[in-house]
LUMRO-31263 format. One record per atom (N, C-alpha, C): residue in three letters; x, y, z negated. Coordinates in pm, 1 decimal. Layout:
BEGIN
{node ALA,{X,Y,Z}}
...
end
This chain:
BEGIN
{node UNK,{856.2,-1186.7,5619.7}}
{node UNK,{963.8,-1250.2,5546.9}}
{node UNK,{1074.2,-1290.7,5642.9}}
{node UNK,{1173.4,-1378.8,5608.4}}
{node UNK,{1284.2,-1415.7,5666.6}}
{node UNK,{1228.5,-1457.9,5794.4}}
{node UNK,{1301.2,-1437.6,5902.8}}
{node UNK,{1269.5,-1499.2,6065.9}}
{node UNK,{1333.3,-1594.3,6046.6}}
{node UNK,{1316.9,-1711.4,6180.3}}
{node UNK,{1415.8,-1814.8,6231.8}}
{node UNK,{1443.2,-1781.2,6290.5}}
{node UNK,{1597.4,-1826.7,6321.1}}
{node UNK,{1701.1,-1787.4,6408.2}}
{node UNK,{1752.2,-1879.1,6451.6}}
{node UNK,{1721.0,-1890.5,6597.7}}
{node UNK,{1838.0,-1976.2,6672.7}}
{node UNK,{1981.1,-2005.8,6652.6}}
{node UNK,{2070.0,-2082.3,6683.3}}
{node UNK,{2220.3,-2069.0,6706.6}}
{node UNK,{2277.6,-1989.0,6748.4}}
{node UNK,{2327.6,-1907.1,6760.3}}
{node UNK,{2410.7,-1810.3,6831.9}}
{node UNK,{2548.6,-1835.0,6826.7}}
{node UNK,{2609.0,-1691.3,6973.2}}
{node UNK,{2786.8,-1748.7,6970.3}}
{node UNK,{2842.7,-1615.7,6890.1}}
{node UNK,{2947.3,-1536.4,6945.3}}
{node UNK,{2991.9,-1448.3,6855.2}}
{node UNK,{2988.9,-1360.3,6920.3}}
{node UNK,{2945.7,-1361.1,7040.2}}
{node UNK,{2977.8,-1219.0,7120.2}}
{node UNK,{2902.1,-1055.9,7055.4}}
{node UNK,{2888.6,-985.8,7096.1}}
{node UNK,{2879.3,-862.8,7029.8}}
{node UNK,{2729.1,-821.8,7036.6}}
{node UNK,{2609.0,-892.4,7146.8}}
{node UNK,{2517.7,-902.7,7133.0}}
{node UNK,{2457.5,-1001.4,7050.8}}
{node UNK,{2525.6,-1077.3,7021.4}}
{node UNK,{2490.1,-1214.8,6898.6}}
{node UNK,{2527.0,-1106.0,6808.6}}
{node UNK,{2612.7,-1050.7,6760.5}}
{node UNK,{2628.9,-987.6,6608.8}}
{node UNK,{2550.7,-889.2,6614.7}}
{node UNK,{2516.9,-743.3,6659.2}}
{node UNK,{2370.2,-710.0,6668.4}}
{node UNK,{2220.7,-750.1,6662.5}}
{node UNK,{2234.0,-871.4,6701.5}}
{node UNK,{2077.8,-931.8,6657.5}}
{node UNK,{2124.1,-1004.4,6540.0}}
{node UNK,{2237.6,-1047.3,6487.7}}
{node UNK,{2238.4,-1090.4,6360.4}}
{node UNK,{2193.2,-947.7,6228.4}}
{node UNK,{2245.3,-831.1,6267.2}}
{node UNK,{2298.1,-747.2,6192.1}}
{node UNK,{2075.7,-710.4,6181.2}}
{node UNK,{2030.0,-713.5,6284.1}}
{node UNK,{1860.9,-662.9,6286.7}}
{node UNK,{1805.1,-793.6,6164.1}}
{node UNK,{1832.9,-915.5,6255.7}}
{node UNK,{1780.2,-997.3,6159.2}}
{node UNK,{1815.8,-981.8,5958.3}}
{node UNK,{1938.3,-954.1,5950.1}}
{node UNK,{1991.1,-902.1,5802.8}}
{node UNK,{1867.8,-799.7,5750.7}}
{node UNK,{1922.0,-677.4,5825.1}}
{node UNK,{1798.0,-559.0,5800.5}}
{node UNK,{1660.5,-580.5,5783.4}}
{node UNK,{1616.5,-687.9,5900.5}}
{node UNK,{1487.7,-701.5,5780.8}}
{node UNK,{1464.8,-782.2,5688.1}}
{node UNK,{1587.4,-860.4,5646.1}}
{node UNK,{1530.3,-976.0,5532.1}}
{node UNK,{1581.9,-887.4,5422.6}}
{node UNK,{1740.7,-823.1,5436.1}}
{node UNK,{1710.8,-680.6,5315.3}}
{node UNK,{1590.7,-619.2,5288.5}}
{node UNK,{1508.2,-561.6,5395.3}}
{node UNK,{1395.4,-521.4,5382.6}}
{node UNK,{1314.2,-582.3,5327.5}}
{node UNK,{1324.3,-677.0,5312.3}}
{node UNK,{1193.7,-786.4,5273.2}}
{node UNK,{1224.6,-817.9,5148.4}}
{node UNK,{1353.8,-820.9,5079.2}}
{node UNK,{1400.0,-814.5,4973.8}}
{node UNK,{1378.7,-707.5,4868.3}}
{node UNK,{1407.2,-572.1,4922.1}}
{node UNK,{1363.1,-441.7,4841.6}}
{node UNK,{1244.2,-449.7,4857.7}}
{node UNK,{1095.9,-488.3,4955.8}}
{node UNK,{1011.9,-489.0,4909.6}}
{node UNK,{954.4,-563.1,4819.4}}
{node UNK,{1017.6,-673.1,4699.5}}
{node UNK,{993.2,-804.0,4679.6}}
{node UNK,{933.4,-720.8,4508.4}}
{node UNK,{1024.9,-615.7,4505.2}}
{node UNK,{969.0,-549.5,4375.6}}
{node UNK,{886.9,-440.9,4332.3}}
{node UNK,{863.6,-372.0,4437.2}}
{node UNK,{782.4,-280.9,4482.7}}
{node UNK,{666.1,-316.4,4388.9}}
{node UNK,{643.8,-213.1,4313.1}}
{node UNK,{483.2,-215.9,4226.6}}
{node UNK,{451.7,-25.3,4200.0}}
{node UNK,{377.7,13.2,4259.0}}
{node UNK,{339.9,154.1,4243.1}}
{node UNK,{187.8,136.0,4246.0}}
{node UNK,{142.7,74.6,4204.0}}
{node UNK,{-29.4,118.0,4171.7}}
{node UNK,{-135.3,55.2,4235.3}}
{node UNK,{-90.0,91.7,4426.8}}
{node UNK,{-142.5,120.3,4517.6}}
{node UNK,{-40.9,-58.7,4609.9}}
{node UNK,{36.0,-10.6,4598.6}}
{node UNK,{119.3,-175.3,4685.9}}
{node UNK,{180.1,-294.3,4551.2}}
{node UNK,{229.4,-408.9,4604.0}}
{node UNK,{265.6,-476.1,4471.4}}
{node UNK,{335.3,-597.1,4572.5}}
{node UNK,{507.2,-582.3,4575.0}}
{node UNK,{597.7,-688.4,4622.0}}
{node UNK,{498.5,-853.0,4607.9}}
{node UNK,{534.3,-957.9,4682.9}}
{node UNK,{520.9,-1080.4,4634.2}}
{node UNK,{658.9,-1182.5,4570.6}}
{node UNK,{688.2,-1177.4,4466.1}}
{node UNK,{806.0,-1221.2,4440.7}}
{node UNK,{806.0,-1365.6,4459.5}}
{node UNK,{682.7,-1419.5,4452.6}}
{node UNK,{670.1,-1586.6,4458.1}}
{node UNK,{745.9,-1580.3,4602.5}}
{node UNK,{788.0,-1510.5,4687.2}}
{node UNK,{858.5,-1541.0,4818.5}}
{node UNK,{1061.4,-1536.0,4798.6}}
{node UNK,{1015.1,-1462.3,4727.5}}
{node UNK,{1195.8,-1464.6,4679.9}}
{node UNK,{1284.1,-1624.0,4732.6}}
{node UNK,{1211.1,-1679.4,4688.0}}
{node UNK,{1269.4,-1853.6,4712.5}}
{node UNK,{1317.3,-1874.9,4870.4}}
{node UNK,{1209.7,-1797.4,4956.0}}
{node UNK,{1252.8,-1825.2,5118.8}}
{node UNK,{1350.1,-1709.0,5152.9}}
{node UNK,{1402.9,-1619.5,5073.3}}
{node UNK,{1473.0,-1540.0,5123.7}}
{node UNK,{1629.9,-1588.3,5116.5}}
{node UNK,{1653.6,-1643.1,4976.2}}
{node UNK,{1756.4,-1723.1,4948.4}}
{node UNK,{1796.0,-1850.2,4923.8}}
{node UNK,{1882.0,-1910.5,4959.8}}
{node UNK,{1944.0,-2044.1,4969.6}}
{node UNK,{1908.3,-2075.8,4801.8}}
{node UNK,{1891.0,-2208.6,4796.0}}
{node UNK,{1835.9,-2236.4,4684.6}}
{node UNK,{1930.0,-2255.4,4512.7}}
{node UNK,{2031.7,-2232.5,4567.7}}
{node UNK,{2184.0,-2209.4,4439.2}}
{node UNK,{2215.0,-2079.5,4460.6}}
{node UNK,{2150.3,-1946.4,4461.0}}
{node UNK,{2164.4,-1815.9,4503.5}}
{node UNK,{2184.0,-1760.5,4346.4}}
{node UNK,{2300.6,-1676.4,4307.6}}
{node UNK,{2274.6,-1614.8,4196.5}}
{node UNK,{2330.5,-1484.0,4213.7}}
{node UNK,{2255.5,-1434.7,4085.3}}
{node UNK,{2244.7,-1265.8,4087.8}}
{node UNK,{2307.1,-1195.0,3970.8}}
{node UNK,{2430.1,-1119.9,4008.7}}
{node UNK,{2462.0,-1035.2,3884.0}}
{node UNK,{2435.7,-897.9,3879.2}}
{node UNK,{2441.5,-869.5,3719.5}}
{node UNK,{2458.4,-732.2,3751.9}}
{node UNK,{2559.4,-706.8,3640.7}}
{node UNK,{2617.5,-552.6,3642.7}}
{node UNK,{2715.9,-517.8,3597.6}}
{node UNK,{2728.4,-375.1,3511.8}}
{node UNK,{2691.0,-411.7,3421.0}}
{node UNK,{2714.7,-258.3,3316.6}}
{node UNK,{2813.8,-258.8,3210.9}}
{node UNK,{2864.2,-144.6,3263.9}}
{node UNK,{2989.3,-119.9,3161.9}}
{node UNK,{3107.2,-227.7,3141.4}}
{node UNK,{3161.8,-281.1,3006.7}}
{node UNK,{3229.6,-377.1,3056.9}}
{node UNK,{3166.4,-508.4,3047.8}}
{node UNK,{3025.5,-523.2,3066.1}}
{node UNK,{2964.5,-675.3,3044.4}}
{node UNK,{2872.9,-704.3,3194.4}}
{node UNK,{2886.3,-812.0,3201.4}}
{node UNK,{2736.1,-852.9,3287.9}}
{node UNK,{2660.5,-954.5,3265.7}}
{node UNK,{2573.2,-943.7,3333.4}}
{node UNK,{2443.4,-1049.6,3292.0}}
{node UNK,{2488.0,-1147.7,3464.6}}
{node UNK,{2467.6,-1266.3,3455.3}}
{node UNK,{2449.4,-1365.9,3521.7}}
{node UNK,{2386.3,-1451.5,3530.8}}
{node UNK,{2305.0,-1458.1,3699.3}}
{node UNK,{2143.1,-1575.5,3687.0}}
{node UNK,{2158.3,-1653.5,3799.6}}
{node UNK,{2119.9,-1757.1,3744.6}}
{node UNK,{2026.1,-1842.8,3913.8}}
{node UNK,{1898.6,-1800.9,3918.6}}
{node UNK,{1911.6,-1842.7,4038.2}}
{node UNK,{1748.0,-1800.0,4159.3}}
{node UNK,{1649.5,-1858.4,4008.4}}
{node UNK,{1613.2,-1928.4,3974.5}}
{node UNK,{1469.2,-1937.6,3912.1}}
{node UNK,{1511.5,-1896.5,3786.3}}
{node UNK,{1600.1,-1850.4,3681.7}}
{node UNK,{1599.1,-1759.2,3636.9}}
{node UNK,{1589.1,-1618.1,3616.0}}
{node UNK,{1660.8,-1549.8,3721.0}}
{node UNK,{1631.2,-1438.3,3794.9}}
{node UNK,{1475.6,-1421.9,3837.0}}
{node UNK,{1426.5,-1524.6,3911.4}}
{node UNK,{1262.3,-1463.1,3931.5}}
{node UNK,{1180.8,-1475.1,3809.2}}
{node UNK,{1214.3,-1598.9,3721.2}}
{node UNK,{1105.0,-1559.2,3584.0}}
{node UNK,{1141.6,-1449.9,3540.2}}
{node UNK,{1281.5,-1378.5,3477.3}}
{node UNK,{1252.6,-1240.3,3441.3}}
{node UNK,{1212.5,-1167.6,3517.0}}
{node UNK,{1247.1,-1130.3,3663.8}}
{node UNK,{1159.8,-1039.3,3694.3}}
{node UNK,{1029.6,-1045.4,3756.4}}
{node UNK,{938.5,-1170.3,3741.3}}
{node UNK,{814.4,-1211.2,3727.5}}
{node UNK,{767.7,-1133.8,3567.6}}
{node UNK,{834.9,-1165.6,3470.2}}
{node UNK,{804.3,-1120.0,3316.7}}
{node UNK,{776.3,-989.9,3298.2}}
{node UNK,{886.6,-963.7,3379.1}}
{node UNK,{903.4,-786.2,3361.1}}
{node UNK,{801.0,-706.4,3430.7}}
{node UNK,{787.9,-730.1,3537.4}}
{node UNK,{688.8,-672.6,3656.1}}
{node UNK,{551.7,-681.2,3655.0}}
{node UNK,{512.6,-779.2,3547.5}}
{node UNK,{324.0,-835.1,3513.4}}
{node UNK,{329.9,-803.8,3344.0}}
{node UNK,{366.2,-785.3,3296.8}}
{node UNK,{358.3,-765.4,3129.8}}
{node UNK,{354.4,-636.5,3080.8}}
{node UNK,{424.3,-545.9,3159.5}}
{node UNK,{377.2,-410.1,3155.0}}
{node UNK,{491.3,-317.8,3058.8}}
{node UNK,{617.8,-425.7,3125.8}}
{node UNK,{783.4,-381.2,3023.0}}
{node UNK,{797.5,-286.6,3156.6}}
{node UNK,{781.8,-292.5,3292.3}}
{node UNK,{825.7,-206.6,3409.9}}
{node UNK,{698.5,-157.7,3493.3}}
{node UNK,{666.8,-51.3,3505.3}}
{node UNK,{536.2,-35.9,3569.7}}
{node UNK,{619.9,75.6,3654.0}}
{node UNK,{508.0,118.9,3806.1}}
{node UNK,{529.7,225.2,3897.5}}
{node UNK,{669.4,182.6,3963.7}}
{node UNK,{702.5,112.1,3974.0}}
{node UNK,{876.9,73.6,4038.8}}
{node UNK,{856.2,7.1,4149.1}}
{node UNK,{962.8,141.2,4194.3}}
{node UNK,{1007.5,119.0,4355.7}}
{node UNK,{1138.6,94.9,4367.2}}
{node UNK,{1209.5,42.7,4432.7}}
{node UNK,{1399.1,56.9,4491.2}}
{node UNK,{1397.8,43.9,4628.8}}
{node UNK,{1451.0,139.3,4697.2}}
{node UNK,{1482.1,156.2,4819.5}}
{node UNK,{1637.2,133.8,4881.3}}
{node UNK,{1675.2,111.7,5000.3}}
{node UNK,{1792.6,108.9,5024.8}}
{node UNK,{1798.9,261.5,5130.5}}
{node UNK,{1919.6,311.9,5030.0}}
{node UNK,{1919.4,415.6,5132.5}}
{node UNK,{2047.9,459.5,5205.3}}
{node UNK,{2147.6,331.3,5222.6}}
{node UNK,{2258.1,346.8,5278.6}}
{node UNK,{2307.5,191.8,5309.0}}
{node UNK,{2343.8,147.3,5445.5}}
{node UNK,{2364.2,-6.0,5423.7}}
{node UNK,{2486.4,-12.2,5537.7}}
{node UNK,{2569.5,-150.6,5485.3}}
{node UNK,{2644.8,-161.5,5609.4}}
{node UNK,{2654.3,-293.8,5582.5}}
{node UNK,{2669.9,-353.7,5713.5}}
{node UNK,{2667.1,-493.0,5728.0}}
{node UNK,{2772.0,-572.1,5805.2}}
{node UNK,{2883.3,-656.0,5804.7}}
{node UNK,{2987.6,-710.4,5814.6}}
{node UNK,{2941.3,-866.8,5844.2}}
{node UNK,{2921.3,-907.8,5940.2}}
{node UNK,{2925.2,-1004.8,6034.3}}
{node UNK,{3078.6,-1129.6,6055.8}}
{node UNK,{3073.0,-1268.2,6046.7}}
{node UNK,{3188.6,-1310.8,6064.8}}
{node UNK,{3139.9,-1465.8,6110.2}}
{node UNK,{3094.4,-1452.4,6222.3}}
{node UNK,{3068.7,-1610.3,6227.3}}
{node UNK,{2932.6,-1633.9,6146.1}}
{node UNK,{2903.9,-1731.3,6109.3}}
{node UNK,{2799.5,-1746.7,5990.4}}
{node UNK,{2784.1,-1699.9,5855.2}}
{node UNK,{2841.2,-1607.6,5819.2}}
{node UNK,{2856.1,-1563.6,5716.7}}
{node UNK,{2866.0,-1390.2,5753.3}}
{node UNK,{2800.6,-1361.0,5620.4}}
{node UNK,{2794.0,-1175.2,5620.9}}
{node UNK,{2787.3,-1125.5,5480.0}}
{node UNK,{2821.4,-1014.7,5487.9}}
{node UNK,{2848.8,-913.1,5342.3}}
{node UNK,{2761.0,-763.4,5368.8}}
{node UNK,{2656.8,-774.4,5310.4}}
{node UNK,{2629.5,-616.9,5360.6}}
{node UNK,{2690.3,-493.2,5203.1}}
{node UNK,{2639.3,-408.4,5187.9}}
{node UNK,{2687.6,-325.0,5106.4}}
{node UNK,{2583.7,-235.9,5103.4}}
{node UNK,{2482.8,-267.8,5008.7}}
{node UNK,{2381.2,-136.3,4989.0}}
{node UNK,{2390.3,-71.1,4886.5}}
{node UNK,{2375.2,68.4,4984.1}}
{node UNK,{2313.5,163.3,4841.5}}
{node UNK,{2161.4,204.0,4865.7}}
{node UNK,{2163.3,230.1,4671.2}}
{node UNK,{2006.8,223.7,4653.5}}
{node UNK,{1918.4,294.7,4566.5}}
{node UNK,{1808.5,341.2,4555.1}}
{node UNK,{1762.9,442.8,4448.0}}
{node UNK,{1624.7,347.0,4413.8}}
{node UNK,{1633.0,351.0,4288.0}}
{node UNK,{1482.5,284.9,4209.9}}
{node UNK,{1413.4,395.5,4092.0}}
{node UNK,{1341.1,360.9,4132.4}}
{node UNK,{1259.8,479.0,3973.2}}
{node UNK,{1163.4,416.3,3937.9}}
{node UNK,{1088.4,427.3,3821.2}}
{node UNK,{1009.6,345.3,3772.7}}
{node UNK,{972.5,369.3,3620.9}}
{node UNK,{841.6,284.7,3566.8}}
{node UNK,{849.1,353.4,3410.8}}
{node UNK,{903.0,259.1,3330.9}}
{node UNK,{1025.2,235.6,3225.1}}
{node UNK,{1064.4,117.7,3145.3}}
{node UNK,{1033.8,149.2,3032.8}}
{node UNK,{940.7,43.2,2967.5}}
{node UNK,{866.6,52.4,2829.4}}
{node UNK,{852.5,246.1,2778.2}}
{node UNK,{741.6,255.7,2915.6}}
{node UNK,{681.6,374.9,2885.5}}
{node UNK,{756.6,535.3,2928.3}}
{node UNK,{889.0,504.2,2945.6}}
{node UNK,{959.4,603.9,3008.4}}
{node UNK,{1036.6,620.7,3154.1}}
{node UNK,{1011.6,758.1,3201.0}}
{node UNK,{1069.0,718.2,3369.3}}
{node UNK,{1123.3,724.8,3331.3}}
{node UNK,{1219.1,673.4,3483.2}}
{node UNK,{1363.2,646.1,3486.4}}
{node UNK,{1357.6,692.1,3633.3}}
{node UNK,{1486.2,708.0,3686.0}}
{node UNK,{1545.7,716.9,3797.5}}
{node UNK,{1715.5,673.9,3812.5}}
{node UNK,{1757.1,589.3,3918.9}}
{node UNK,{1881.7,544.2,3928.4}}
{node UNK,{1950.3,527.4,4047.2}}
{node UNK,{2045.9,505.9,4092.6}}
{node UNK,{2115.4,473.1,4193.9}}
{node UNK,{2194.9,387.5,4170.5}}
{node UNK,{2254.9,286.6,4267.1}}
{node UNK,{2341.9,209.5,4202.2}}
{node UNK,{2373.5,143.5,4378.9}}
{node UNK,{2493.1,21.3,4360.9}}
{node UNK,{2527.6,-18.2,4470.7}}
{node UNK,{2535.0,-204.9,4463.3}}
{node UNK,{2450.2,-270.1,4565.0}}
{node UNK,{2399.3,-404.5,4576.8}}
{node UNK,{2540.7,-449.0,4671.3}}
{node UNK,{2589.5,-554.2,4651.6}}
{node UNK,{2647.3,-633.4,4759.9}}
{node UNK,{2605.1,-755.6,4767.2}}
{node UNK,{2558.5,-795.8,4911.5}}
{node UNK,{2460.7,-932.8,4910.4}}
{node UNK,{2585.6,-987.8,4986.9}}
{node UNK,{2592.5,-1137.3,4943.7}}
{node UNK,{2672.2,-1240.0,5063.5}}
{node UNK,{2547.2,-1290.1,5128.9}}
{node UNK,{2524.7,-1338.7,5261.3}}
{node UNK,{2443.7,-1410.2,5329.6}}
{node UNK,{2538.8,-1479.8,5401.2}}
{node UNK,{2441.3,-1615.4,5438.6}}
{node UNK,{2476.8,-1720.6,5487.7}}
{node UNK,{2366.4,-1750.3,5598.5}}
{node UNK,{2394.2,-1775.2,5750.7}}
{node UNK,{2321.0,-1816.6,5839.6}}
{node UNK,{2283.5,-1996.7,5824.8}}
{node UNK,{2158.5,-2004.8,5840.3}}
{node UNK,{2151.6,-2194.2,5763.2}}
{node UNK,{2058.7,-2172.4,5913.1}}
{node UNK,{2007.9,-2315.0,5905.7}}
{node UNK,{1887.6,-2362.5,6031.3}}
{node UNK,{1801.5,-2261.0,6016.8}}
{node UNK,{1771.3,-2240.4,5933.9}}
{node UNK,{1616.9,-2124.3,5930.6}}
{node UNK,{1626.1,-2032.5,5918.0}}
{node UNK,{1761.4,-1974.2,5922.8}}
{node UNK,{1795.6,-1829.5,5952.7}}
{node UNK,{1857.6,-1801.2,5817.2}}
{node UNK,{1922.9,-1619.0,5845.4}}
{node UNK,{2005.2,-1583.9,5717.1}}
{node UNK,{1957.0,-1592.5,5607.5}}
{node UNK,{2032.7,-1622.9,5543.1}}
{node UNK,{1952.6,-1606.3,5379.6}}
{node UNK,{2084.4,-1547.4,5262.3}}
{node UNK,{2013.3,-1544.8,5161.2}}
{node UNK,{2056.2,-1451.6,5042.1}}
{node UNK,{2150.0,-1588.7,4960.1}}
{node UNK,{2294.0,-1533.3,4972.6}}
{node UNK,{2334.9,-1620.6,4825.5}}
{node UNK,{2424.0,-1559.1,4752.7}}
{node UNK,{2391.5,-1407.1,4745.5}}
{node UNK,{2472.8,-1396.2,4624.4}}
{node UNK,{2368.9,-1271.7,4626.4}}
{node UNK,{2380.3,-1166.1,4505.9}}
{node UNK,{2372.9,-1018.8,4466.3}}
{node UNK,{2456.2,-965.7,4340.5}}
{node UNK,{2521.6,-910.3,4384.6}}
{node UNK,{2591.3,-813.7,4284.3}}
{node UNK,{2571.6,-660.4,4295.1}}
{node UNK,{2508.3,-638.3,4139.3}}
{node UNK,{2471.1,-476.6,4204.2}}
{node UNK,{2535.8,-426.3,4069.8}}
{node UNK,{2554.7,-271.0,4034.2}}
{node UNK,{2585.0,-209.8,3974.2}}
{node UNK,{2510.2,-95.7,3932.6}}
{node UNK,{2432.1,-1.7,3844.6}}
{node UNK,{2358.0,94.8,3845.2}}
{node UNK,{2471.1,201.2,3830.1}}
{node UNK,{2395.0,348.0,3872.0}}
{node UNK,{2447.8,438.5,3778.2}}
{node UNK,{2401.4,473.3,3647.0}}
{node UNK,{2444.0,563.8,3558.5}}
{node UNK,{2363.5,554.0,3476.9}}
{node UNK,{2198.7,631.7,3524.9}}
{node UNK,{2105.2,583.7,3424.8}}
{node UNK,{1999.6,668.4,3470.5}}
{node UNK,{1946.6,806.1,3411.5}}
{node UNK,{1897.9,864.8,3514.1}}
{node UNK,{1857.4,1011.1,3478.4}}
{node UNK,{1668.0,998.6,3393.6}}
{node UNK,{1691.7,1018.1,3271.4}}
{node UNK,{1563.8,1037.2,3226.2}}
{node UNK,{1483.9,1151.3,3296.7}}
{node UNK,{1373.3,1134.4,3342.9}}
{node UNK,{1305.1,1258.9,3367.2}}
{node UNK,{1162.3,1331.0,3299.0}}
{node UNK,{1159.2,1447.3,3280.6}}
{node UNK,{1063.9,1544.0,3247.4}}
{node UNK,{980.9,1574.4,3311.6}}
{node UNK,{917.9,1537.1,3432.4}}
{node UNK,{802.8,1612.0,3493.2}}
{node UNK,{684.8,1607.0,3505.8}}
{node UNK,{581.2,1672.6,3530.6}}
{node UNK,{491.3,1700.4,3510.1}}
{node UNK,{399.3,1550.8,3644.1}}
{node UNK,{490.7,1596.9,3722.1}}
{node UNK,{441.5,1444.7,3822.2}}
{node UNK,{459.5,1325.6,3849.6}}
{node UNK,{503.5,1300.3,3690.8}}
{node UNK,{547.5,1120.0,3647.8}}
{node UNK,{412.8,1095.0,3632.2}}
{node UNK,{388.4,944.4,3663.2}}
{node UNK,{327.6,867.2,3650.7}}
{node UNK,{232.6,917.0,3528.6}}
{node UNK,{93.6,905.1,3523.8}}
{node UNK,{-5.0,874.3,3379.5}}
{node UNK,{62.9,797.4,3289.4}}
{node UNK,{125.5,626.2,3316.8}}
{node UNK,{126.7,565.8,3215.5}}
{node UNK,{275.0,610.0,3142.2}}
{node UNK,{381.7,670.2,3183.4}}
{node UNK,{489.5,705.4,3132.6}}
{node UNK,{430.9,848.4,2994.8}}
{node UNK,{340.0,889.4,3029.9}}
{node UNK,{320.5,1026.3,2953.0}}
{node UNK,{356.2,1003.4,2790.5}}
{node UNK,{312.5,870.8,2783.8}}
{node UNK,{300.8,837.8,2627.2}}
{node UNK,{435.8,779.8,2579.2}}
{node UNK,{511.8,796.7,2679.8}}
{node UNK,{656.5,723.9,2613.7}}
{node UNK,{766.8,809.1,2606.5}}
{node UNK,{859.9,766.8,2475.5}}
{node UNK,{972.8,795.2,2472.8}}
{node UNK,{1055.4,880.3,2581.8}}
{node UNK,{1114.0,996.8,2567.3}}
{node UNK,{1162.1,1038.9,2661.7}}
{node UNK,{1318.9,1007.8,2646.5}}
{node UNK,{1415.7,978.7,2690.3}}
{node UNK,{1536.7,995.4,2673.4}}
{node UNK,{1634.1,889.9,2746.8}}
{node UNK,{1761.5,849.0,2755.3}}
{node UNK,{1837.0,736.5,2870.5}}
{node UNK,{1802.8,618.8,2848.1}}
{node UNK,{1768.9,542.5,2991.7}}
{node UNK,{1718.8,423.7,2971.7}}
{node UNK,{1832.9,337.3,3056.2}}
{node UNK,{1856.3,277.4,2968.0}}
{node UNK,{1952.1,150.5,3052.1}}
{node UNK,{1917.2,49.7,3116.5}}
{node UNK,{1911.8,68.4,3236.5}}
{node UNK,{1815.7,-59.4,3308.4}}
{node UNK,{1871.3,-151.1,3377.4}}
{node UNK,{1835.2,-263.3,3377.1}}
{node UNK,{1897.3,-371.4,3449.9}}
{node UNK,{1713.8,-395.0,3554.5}}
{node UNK,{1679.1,-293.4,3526.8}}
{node UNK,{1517.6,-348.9,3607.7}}
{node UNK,{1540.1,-339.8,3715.5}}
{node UNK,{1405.4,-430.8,3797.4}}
{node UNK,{1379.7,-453.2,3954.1}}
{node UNK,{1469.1,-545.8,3997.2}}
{node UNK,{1480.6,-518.3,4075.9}}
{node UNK,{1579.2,-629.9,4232.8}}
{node UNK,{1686.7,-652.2,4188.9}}
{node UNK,{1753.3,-620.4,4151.5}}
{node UNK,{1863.3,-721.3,4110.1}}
{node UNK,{1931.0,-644.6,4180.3}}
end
């Protein structure tokens, strides 16, 4: 989970070990939802990743949904154990990270797939986290992400529990936020 981090100044080896420390609490973040069968995120940690007034949007079409931190984790506590999202992964597979003093903006992109009420899905979409450096190191206070739309899929090497569902576009606001 999140490291502690000393004080640092601004020089260019301070923003490199800031930019590692980011990378893995992102990391620790995309793994927070991770459920494929075989591994299963701990979301009860979500709380140490972000400052405790941390909220999360997301953005489809012309509306969005808007949460605080313990709203945001009961739904996706709800979603992730009840059996509305099963087999879901999100990865980051493109990131950049912007450093300024105590404060940072990274910019991820990201792919999730997963089964929603019985049908895969597959998506891409783009996260922007604000972080804030506090005593105990960076943490999460904002997420704004956006999906693309998602690609329903047909194949033969989806998941068992998707077989029995609905095939066709699923609009997801699922996983990580």
């Amino acid at each position: 989970m999140a490291k502690e981090m000393p004080s640092k100044g601004a020089g260019p080896e301070d923003s490199a070990c800031d930019t590692n420390l980011i990378d893995e609490l992102c990391a620790d973040f995309f793994a927070l939802f991770l459920r494929d069968g075989q591994r299963m995120g701990d979301l009860s940690t979500l709380t140490e990743l972000c400052v405790p007034r941390a909220v999360f949007f997301s953005r489809r079409g012309p509306s969005h949904l808007g949460e605080a931190l313990p709203s945001f984790l009961r739904s996706r506590q709800q979603i992730l154990s009840d059996g509305t999202l099963t087999n879901f992964s999100e990865r980051e597979v493109e990131s950049r990270t912007t450093v300024v003093g105590g404060i940072a903006m990274r910019r991820s992109l990201y792919e999730k797939s997963g089964c929603m009420q019985g049908a895969w899905f597959q998506q891409r979409g783009v996260k922007l986290l604000q972080l804030v450096r506090t005593s105990a190191g960076w943490r999460i206070c904002s997420v704004l992400w956006e999906d693309e739309p998602a690609i329903p899929l047909d194949r033969p090497s989806r998941p068992p529990a998707c077989a029995a569902g609905e095939q066709g576009a699923i609009q997801s606001d699922a996983g990580g936020g």
